[in-house]
N, C-alpha and C positions, 0 to 999 in steps of 0.2 A: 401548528400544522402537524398532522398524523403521516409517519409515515407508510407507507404501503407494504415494506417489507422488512420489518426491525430484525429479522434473520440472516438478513445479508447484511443489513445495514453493519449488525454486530460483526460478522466476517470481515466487512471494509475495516471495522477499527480492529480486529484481531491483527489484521495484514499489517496494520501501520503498528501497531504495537511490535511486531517481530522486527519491521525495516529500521524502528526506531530504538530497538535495545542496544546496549552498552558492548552487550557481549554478544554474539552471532552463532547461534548452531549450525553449525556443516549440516549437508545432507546426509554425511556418513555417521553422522551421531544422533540421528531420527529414531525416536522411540516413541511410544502412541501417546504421550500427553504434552510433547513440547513439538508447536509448530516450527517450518522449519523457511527458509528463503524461499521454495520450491511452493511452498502452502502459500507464503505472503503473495506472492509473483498471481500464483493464481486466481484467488481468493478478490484483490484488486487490482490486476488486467484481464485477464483471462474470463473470469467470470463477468463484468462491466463492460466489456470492452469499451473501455474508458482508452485503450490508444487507437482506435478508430470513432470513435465519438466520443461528444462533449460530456465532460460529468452534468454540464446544467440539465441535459436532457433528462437524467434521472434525481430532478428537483420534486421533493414529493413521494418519491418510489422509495428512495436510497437516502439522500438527503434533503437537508430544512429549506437552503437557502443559497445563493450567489456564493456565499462566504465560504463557504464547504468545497463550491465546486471549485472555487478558486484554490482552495488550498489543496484540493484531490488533481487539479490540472499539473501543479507545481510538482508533486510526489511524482505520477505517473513522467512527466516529462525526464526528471531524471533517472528515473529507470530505465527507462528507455533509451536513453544517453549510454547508459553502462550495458544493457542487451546489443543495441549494435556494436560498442564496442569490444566487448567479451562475448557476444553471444552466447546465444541461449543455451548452448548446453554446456558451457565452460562453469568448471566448477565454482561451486558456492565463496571458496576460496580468491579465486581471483575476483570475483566479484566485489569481496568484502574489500580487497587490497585494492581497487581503482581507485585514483584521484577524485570519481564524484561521487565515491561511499557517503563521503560525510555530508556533503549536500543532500543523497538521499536519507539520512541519520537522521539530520535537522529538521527538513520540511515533513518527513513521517510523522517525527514529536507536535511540528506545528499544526499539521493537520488533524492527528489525534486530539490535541488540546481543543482545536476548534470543533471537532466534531461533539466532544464530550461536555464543551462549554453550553451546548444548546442541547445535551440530553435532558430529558422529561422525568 
């Protein structure tokens, strides 16, 4: 299957690559080559709106298959866990330091992997 928009597509896994690293840049340490929580957030919610619709909806556009969007439902889900909790404009900081950081860590990495397991 061909996607419709492999420029976004690559923005979604840029996004999960940042939620899924080891280490986390603050916003206050933003310089123009390292994205930062603020880019990931936007890049896969904001631009998808993937927390008011279904990722399957962009089966084809964005991604391959079920498996994608299951794994993009699971990332966005707990972000959103962590934005009502800390809201949205509480720093990058607390963010990182919430109890479902590492959930959103882990299903980032999982998703990443799945999406890159069916690159072409």
């Amino acid at each position: 299957m061909e996607i419709t928009w492999p420029e976004r597509r690559q923005d979604v896994l840029n996004a999960l690559d940042v939620l899924a690293a080891e280490v986390h840049r603050a916003e206050s340490d933003r310089n123009q080559t390292t994205p930062t929580l603020t880019d990931a957030v936007h890049w896969l919610i904001d631009d998808t709106f993937w927390d008011v619709r279904d990722p399957a909806e962009d089966i084809g556009a964005l991604l391959l298959d079920e498996h994608e969007a299951n794994a993009i439902r699971s990332v966005v889900a707990s972000v959103e866990v962590i934005a009502r909790r800390q809201g949205t404009t509480a720093s990058d900081a607390l963010w990182f330091d919430d109890p479902e950081w590492p959930l959103v860590t882990s299903r980032a990495a999982r998703a990443a992997s799945e999406l890159r397991g069916f690159a072409r």
